[in-house]
C-alpha positions as CSV (number, residue, x, y, z in Angstrom):
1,X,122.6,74.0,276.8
2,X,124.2,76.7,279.5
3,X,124.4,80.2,278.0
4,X,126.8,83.1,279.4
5,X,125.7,85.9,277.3
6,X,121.8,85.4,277.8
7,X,119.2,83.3,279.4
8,X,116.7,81.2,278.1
9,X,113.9,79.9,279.7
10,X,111.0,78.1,278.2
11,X,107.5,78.4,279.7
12,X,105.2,75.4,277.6
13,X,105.3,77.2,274.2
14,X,107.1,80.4,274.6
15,X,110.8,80.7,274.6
16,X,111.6,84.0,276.4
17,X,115.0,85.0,275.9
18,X,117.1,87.9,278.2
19,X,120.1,89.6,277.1
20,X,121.7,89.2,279.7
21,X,125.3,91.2,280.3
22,X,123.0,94.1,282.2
23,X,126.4,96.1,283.5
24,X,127.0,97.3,279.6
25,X,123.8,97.5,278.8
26,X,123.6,94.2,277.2
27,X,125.9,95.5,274.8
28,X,126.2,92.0,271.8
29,X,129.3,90.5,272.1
30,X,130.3,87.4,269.5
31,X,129.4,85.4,272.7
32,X,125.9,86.8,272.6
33,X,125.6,86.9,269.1
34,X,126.3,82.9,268.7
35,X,124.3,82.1,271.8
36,X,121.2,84.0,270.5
37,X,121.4,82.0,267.3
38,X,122.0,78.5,269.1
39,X,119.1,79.2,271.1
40,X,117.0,80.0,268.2
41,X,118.0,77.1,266.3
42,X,117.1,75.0,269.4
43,X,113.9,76.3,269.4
44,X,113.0,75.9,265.9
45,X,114.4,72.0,265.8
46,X,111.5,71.6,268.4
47,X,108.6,72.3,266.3
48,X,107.4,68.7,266.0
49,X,108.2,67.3,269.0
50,X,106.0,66.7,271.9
51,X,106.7,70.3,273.5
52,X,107.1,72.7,270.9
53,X,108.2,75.7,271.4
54,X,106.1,78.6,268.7
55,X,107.0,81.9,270.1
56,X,110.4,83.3,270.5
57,X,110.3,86.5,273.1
58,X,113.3,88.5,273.1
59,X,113.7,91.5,276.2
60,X,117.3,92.3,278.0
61,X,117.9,92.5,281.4
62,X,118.6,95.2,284.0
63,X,115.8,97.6,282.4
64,X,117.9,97.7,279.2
65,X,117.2,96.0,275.8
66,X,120.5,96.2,273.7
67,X,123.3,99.1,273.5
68,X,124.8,97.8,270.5
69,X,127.6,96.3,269.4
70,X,130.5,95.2,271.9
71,X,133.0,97.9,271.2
72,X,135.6,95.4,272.9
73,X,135.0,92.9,270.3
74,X,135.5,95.3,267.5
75,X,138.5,96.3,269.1
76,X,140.2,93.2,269.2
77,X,139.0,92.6,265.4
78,X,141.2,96.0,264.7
79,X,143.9,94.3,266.2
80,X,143.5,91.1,264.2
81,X,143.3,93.0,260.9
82,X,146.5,94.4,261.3
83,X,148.3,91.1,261.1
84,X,145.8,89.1,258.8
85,X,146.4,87.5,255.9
86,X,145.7,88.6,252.7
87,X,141.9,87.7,252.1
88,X,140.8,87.5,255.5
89,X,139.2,90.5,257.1
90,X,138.4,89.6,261.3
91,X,136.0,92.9,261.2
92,X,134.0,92.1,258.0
93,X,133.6,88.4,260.2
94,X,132.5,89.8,263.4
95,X,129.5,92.2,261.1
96,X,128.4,89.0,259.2
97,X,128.3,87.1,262.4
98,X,125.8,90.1,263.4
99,X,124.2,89.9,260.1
100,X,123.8,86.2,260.1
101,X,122.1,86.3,263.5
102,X,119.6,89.0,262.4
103,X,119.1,87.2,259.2
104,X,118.1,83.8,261.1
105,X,115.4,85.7,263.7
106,X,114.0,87.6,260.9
107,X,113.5,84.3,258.6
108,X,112.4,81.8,261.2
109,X,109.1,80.6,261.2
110,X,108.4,81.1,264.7
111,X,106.9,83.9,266.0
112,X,109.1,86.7,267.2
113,X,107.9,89.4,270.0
114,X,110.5,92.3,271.2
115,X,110.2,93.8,274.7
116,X,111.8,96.8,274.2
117,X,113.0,98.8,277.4
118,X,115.3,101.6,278.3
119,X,118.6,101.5,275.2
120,X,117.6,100.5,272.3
121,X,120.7,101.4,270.1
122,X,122.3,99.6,267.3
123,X,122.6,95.5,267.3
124,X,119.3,96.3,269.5
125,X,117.7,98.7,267.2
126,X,118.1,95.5,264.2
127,X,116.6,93.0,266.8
128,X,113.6,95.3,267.3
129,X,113.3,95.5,263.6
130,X,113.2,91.8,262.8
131,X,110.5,90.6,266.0
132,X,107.1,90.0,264.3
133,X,105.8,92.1,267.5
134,X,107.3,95.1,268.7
135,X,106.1,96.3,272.5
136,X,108.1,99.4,274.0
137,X,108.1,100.9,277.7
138,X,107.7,104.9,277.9
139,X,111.8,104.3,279.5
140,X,112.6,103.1,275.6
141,X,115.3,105.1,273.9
142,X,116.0,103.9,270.3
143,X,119.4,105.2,268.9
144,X,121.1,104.9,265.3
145,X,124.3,106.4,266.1
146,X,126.6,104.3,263.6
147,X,127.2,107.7,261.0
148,X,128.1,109.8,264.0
149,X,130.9,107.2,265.1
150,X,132.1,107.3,261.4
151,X,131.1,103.9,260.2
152,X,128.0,102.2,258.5
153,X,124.5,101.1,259.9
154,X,125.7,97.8,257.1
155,X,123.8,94.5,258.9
156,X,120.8,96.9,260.0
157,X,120.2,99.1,257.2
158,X,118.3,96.3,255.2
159,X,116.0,95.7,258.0
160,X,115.5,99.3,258.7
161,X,114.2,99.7,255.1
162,X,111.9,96.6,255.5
163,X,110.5,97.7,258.8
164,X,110.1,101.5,257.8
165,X,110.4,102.5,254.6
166,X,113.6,104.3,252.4
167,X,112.3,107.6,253.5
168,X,112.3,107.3,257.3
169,X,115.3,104.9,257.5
170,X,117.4,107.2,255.3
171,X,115.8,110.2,258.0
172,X,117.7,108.3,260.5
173,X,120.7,107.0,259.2
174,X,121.7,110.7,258.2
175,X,120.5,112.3,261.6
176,X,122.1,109.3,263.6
177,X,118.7,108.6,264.6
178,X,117.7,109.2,268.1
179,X,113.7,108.5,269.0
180,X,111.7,107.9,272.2
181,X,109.0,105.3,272.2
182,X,106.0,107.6,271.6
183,X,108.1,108.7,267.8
184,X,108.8,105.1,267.1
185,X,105.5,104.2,267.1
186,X,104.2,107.0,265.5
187,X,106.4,106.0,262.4
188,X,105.8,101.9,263.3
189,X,109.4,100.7,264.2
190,X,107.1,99.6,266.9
191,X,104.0,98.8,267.6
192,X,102.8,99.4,271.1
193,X,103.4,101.5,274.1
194,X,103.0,100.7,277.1
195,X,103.9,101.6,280.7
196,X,106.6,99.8,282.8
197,X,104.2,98.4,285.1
198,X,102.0,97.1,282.5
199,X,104.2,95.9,280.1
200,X,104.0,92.1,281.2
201,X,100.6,92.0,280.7
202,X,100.8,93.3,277.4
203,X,103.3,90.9,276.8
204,X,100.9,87.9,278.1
205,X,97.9,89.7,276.2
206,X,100.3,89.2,272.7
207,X,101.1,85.8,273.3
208,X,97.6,84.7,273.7
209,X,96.7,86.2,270.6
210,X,100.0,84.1,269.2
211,X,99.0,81.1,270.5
212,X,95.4,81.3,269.0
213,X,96.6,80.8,265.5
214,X,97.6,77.5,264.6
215,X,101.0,77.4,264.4
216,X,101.8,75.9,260.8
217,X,99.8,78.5,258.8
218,X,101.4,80.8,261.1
219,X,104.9,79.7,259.3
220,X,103.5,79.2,256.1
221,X,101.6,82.9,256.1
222,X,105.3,84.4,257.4
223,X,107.4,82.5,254.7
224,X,104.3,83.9,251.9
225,X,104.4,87.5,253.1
226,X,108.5,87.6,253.2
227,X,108.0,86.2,249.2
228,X,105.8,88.8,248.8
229,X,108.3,91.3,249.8
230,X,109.8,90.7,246.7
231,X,107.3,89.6,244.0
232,X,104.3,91.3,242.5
233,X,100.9,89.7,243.9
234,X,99.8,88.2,240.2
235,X,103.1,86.5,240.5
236,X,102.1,84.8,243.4
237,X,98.4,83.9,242.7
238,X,98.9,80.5,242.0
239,X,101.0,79.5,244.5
240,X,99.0,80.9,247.2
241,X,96.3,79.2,246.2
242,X,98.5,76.0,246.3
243,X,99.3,77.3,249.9
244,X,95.7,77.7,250.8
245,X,94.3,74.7,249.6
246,X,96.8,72.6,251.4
247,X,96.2,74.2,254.5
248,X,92.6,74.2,254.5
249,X,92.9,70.0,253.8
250,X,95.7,69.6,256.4
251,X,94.9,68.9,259.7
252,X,95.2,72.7,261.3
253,X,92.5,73.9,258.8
254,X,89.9,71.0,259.4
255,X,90.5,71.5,263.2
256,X,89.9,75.0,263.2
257,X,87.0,75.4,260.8
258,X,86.0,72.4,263.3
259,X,86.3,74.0,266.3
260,X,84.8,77.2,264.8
261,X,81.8,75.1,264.1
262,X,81.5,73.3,267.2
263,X,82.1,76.7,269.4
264,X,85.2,75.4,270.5
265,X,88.7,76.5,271.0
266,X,91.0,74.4,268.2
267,X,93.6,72.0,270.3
268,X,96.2,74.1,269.6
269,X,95.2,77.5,271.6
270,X,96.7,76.7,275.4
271,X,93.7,75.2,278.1
C-alpha cells in the first residue's frame, strides 16, 4: 500500500514507521491518522505468515516526532458542525478517529518502540505514551498544551494516567505541561535518553533485545499485563496459570527451554 502522510518501510521483522509531513512538524492530519492505523493493521495480519513483522517502530521525520493535532482538520470540522444534522458532531468524529488510532497501537500485540525527537506535543505526546519502549534525543520537547488553547487533553488523558500516574498527568494537564527529555524520564513518560548521534544504536540495541523474546509469549504477556491493569492479581491466578502452562507446552516454550539447554539461541532471535 502507498501512504502520503507517512512512510513505512519494513526491514525483516521490524516495521519502522516515519511521520512524515516534516514542514508542520508532522502535525496528524485524518490522513495520517488512518494511514498509521492501516499500516498497523497490515502489520499485525502478518504475524503468521512467512515474514512476520513483531515490532512496530514509530519516529517522525525532519528531526521532529509529532506537533499535534492538524489545526486545519479541526478547522474544517468547525465548519462542518455549523451545518450538521442533528446527531452528528464532525469534531467529536475527527477526536475518536484520534482515539481509535491510539487505542489500536496501545492494544496490539506487537511490540511498539517510540523514537522520540525534537516536538513532542499533543497527538505525539499520546503516541509516546502508548509505545511499549520510549527512547528520547536531548533535542526532545514534550508539550501538553490542550488547557492553554481552551479545550481538553480527551483521547490522551487516559493514556497519560496509564503511563504516569493521576498525580503527575493531572500536574500536567493543569500547567499545560511542558518537559525536556531529562524531566520526562525522570517521571518515566520515557524511558531512555540518549544523544542524537547515538540514538540509532540505541534503537538497534532495543530491538535486539525485542527480538530475543519469542514473539507469542510476547503477545500473550502484553494482553495479561493490560488485564491486569484492571483486575486484582488473585483474580487472575488461575488464568495465568492457564496462560503459563500453555506456553510452556507450546512450541516457543519447548524451543526456548531447548535452546537454553543446548547453549543455543532459540530460532526465533535473528542469525
Amino acid at each position: 500500500m502507498t501512504f502520503i502522510a507517512i512512510s513505512a518501510v519494513s526491514t525483516g521483522p521490524v516495521l519502522e514507521i516515519t511521520l512524515n509531513r516534516p514542514d508542520v512538524r508532522n502535525a496528524m492530519s485524518l490522513a495520517m491518522v488512518e494511514e498509521l492505523r492501516q499500516a498497523l493493521a497490515q502489520a499485525e495480519a502478518s504475524v503468521g505468515s512467512a515474514q512476520p513483522t513483531r515490532v512496530v517502530v514509530l519516529r517522525g521525520a525532519g528531526g521532529h516526532f509529532c506537533a499535534g493535532g492538524d489545526l486545519k482538520d479541526m478547522a474544517m470540522a468547525r465548519m462542518r458542525a455549523m451545518e450538521a444534522p442533528a446527531g452528528t458532531d464532525p469534531i467529536a468524529e475527527v477526536n475518536a478517529a484520534f482515539g481509535r488510532m491510539c487505542a489500536a497501537f496501545a492494544d496490539t500485540p506487537l511490540a511498539v518502540v517510540a523514537v522520540l525527537e525534537g516536538t513532542v506535543m499533543g497527538g505525539g505526546f499520546g503516541l509516546a505514551c502508548v509505545a511499549d519502549v520510549a527512547i528520547a534525543t536531548e533535542t526532545a520537547s514534550f508539550r501538553l498544551p490542550e488547557t492553554s488553547l481552551g479545550v481538553v487533553p480527551a483521547q490522551i488523558a487516559p493514556f497519560l494516567v496509564e503511563r504516569l500516574g493521576y498525580s503527575q498527568a493531572k500536574r500536567l494537564a493543569v500547567t499545560g505541561g511542558k518537559l525536556d527529555a531529562a524531566q520526562a524520564l525522570r517521571i518515566g513518560l520515557v524511558h531512555q535518553q540518549v544523544a542524537t548521534a547515538d540514538v540509532d544504536a540505541a534503537l538497534q540495541a532495543v530491538l535486539a533485545d525485542i527480538l530475543a523474546c519469542a514473539p507469542g509469549a510476547l503477545a500473550a504477556t502484553k494482553a495479561l499485563m493490560a488485564k491486569a491493569r484492571w483486575n486484582a492479581p488473585a483474580a487472575l491466578v488461575d488464568e495465568a496459570a492457564a496462560l503459563f502452562s500453555r506456553a510452556a507446552q507450546g512450541p516457543e516454550g519447548q524451543e526456548g527451554t531447548g535452546a537454553f539447554l543446548q547453549k543455543r539461541k532459540p530460532h526465533w532471535v535473528p542469525a
